[in-house]
RODO-2510 file (C-alpha; in nm, 4 decimals, decimal comma):
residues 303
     n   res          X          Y          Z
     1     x     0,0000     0,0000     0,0000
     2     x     0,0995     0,3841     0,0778
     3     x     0,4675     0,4583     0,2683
     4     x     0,5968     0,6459     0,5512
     5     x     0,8504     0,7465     0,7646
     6     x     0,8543     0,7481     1,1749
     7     x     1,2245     0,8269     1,2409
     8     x     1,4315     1,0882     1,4215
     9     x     1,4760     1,4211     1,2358
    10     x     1,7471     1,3629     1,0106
    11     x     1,9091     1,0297     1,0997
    12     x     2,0170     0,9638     0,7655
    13     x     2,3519     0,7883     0,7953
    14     x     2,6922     0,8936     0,6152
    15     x     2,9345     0,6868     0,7519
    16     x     3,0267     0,4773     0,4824
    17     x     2,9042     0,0804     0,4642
    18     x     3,0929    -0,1806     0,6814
    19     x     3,0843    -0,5403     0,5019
    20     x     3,1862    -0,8838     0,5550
    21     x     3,1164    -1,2022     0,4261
    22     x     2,7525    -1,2882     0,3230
    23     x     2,4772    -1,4482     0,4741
    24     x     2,1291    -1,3590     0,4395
    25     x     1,2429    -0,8273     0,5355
    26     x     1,1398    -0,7325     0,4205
    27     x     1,0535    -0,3426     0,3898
    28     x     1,0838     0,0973     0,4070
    29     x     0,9119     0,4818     0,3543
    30     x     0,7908     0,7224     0,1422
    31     x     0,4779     0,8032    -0,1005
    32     x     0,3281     0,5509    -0,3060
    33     x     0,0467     0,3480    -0,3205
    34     x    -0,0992    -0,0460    -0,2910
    35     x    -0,0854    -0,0019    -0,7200
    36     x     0,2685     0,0864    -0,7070
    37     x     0,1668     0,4550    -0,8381
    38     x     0,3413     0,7246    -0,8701
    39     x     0,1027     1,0673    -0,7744
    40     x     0,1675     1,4371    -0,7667
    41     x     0,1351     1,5798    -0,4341
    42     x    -0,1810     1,8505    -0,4922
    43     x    -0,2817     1,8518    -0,1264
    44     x    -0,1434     1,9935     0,1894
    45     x     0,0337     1,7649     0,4318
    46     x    -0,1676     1,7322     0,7738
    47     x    -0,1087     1,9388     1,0292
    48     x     0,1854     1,7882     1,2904
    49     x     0,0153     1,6120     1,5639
    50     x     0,0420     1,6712     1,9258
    51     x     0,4050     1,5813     2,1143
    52     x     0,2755     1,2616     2,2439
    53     x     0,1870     1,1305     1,8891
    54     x     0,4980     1,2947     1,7388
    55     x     0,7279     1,0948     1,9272
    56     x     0,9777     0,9156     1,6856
    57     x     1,0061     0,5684     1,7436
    58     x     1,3436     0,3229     1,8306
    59     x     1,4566     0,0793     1,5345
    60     x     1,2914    -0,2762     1,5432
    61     x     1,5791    -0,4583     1,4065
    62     x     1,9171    -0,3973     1,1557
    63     x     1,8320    -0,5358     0,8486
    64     x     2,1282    -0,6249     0,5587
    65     x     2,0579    -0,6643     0,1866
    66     x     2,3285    -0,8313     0,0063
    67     x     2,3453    -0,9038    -0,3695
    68     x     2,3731    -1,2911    -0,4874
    69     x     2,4400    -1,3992    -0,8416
    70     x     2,4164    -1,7474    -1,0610
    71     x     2,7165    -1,8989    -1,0918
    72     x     2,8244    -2,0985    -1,4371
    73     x     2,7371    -2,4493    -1,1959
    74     x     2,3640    -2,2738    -1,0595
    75     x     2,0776    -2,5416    -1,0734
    76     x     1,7824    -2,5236    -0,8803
    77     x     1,9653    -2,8170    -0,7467
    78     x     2,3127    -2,7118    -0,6804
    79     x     2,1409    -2,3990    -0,4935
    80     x     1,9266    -2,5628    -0,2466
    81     x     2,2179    -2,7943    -0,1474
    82     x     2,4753    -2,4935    -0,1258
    83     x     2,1649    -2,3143     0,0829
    84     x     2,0902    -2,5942     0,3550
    85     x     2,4634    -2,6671     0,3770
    86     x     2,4928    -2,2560     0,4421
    87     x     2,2189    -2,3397     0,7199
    88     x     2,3793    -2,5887     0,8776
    89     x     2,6884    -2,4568     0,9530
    90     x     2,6442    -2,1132     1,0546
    91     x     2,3801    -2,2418     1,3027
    92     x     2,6609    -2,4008     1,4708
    93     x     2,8196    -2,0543     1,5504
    94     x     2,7668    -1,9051     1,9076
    95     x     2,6355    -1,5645     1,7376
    96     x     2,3325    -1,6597     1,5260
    97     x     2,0919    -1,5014     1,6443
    98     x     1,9692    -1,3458     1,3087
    99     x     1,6904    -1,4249     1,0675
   100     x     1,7436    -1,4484     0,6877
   101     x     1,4923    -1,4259     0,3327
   102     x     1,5774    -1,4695    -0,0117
   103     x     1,4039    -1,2148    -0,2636
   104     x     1,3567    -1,2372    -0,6401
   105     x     1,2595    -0,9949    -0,8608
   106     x     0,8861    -0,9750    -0,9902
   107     x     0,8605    -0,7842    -1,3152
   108     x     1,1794    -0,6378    -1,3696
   109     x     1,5237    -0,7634    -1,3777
   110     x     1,9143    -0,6221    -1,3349
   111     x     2,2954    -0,7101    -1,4191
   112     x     2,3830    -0,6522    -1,0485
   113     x     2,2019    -0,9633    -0,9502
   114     x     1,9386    -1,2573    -0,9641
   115     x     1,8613    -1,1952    -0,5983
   116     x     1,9025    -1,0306    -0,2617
   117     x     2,0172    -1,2365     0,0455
   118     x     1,8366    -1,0470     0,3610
   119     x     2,0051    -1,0813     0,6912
   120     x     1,7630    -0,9630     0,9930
   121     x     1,9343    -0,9242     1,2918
   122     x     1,8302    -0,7842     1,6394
   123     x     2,0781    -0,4562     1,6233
   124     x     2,3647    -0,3562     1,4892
   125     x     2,5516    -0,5061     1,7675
   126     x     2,4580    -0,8462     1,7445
   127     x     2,5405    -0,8037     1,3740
   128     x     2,8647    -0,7050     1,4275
   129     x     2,9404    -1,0264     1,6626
   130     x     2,7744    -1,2321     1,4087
   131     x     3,0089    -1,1355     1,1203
   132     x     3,3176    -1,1953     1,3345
   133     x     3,2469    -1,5352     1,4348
   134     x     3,1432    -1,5500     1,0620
   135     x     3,4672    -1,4694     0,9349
   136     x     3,6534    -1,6944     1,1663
   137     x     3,4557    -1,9766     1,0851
   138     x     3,5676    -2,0583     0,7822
   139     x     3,2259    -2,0901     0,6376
   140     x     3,2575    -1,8747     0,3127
   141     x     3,5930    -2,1123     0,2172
   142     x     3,3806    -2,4212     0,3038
   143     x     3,1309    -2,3118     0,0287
   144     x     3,3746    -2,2004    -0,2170
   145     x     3,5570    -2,5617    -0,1971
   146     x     3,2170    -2,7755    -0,1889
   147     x     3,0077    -2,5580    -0,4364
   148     x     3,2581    -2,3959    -0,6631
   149     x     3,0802    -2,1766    -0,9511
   150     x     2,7350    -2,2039    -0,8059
   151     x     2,7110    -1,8828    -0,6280
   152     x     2,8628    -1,5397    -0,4998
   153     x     2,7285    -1,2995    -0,2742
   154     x     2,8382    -0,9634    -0,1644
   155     x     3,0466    -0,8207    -0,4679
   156     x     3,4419    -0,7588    -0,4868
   157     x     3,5393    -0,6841    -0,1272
   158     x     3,2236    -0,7492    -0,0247
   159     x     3,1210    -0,3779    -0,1522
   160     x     2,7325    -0,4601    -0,2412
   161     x     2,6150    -0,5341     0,1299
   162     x     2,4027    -0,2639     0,2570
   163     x     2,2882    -0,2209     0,6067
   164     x     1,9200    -0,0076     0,7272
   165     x     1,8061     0,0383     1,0464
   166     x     1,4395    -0,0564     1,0641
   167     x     1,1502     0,1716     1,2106
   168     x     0,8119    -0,0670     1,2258
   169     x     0,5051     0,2100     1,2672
   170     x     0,2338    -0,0621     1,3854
   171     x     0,2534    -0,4498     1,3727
   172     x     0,0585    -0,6792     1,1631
   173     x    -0,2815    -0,7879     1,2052
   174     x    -0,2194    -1,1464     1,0985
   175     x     0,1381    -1,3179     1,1125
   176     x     0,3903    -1,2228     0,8696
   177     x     0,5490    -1,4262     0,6306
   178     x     0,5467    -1,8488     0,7371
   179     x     0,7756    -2,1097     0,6452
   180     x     0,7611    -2,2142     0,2384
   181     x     0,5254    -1,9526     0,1626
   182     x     0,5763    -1,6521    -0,0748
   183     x     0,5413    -1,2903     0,0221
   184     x     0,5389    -0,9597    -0,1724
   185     x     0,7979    -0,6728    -0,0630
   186     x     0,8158    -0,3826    -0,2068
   187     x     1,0882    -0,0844    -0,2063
   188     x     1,0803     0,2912    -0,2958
   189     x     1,4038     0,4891    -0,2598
   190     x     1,2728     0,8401    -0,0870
   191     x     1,4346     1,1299    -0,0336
   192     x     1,2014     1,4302     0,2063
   193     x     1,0499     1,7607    -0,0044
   194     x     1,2414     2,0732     0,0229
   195     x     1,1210     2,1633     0,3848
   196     x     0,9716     1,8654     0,5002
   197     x     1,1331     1,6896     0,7998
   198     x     1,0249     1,3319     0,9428
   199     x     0,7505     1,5158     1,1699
   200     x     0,5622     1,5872     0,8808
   201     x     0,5929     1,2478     0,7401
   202     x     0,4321     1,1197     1,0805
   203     x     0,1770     1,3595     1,0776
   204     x     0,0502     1,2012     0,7421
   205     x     0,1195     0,8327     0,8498
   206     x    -0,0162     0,8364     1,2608
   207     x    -0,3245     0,9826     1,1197
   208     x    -0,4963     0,9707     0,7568
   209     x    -0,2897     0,6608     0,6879
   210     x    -0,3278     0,4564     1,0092
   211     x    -0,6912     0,5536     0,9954
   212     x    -0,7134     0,3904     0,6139
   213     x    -0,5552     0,0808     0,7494
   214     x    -0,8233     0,0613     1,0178
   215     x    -1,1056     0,0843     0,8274
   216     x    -0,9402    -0,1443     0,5593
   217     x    -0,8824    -0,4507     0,8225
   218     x    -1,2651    -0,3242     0,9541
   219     x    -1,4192    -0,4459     0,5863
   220     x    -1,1626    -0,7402     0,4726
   221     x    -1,0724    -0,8999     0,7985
   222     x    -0,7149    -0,9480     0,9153
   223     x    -0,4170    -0,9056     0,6473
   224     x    -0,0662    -0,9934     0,6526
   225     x     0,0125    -0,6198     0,5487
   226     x     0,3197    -0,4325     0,6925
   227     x     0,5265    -0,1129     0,6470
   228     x     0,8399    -0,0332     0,7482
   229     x     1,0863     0,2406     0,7166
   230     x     1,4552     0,1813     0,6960
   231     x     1,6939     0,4316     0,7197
   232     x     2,1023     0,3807     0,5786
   233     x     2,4112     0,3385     0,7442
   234     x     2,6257     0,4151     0,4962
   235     x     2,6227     0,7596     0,2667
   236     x     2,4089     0,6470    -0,0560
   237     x     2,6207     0,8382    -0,2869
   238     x     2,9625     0,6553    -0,2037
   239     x     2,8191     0,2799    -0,2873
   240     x     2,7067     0,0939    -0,6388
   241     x     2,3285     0,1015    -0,7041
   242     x     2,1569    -0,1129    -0,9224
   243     x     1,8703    -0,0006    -1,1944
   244     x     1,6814     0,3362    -1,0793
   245     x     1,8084     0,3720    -0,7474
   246     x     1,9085     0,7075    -0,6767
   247     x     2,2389     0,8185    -0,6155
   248     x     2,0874     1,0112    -0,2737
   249     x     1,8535     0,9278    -0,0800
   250     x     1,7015     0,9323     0,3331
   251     x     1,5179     0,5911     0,3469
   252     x     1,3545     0,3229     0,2080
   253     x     0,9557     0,2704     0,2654
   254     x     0,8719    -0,1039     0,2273
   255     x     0,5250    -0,2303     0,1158
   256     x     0,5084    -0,5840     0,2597
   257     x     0,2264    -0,8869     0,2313
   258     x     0,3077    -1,2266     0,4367
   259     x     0,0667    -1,4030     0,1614
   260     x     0,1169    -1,2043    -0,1624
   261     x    -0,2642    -1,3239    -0,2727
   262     x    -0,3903    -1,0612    -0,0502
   263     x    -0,2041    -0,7656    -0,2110
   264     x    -0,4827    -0,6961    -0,4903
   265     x    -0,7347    -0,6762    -0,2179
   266     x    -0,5360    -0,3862    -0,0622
   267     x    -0,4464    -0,2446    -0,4128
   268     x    -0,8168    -0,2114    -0,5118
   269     x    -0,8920    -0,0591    -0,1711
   270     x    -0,5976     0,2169    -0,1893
   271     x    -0,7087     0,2992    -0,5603
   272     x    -1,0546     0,3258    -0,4513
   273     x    -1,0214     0,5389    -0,1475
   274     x    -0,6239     0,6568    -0,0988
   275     x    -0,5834     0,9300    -0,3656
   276     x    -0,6114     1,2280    -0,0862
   277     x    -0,3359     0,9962     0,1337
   278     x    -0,1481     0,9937    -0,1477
   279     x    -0,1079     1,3579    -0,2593
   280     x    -0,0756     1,4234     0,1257
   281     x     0,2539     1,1644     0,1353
   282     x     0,4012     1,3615    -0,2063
   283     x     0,3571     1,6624    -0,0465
   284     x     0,6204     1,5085     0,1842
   285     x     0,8669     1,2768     0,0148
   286     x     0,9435     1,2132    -0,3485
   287     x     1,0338     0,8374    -0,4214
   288     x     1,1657     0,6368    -0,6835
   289     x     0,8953     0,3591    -0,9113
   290     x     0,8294     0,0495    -0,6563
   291     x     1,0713    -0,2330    -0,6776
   292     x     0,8802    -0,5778    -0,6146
   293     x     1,0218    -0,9049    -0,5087
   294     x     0,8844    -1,2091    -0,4341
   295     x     0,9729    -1,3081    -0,0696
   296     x     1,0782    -1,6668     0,0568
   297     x     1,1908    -1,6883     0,4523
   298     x     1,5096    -1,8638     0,4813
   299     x     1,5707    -1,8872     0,8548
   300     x     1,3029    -1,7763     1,1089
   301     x     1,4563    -1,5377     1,3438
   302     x     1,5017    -1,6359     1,6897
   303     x     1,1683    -1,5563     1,9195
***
């Protein structure tokens, strides 16, 4: 559906990107809609709501994207065995607490990759523990020797890793994404409207947009639907983007469905009733076409 942003003024990272080796959300914030449209902002923004409803919120987790590519020896085969041997052995190590997804591209298609590996872990902490005992392992080697040619993750020096903290606005109705099912995420690159700070982006999501939502789940029942925002740590400019990502931006609004067949139900109901939410959101932020990608989880993260 729409996106939005519930962060600290101006937390936009520019340290630049810390990598490792690889591993493996889904989601971010800005203004588009269920239909993946992209509207001209035509209304005011809402007025900024009271301190207690203006409060920005703390980062749910530190999520990692990480670019994987087809080797010349890629079956579906070869893949799955390189995959559950990858499982095996890193949850051996005595920092894995993180969760990881696999997402493909739906509709469109790049030269930087066939898919993103998605690492979810806890903070950035725990993520930096993880990749050390990572490293020492000896885990990327293993995988070289037993699967040579069937994959590669992460880029020359491990340069196409990219780290977000993640800002979850509201939770759920129904649970997200379950073992061998397929999800829908969705990414918009967004950078905020000359003037426009993250309290106007919360103003326009804590109200009109949270409202939609409500009233949405009130006629269809509970959805898997979810939003996030996700802010960068590392300076946009400085790194290699793929396709129509722009070379600046302050976060990334995620559109996410746990069961993808309940997307067109929410894409008919934000065409039908979401314009006004819309125009209010470009008022705020200007963001890049929607990026989909079908969404497979990999390893639950730990309860």
């Amino acid at each position: 559906m729409h996106k939005i942003a519930l962060i600290t003024n101006n937390q936009k990272s520019s340290s630049a990107l810390k990598v490792l080796l690889w591993g493996l959300v889904a989601f971010f914030v800005a203004a588009c809609n269920p239909a993946n449209e992209s509207n001209t902002a035509s209304m005011p923004v809402s007025a900024t709501p009271a301190d207690a409803n203006d409060k920005p919120l703390e980062p749910i987790r530190y999520n990692e994207f990480i670019w994987c590519s087809n080797g010349e020896n890629a079956t579906t085969e070869s893949l799955a065995a390189r995959q559950a041997h990858w499982l095996e052995a890193v949850a051996k190590l005595d920092a894995s607490n993180f969760g990881s997804a696999s997402l493909s591209p739906i509709g469109w298609e790049t030269d930087d990759f066939d898919r993103l590996t998605l690492l979810m872990w806890p903070n950035k902490e725990v993520r930096d523990a993880g990749w050390a005992s990572y490293e020492a392992s000896g885990i990327e080697e293993d995988l070289a020797a037993t699967f040579p040619g069937v994959e590669s993750c992460g880029g020359t020096n491990w340069s196409n890793i990219y780290g977000f903290d993640v800002y979850q606005p509201r939770a759920p109705s129904q649970p997200g994404l379950a073992p061998d099912a397929v999800g829908y995420a969705g990414y918009q690159f967004c950078s905020f409207n000359e003037g426009m700070k993250p309290a106007d982006l919360r103003a326009v999501v804590r109200g009109d947009y949270m409202d939609f939502l409500s009233a949405f789940e009130s006629e269809v029942g509970p959805t898997t639907y979810n939003f996030t925002v996700q802010i960068p740590d590392f300076d946009s400019a400085a790194v290699e983007r793929h396709n129509e990502v722009p070379p600046q931006f302050d976060l990334l609004w995620s559109n996410f469905w746990g069961d993808k067949t309940q997307k067109p139900i929410g894409d008919s109901a934000w065409q039908k009733s979401g314009a006004e939410i819309q125009n209010a959101f470009d008022q705020v932020m200007t963001c890049s076409d929607e990026q989909g990608y079908d969404i497979v989880l990999v390893r639950p993260r730990p309860a």
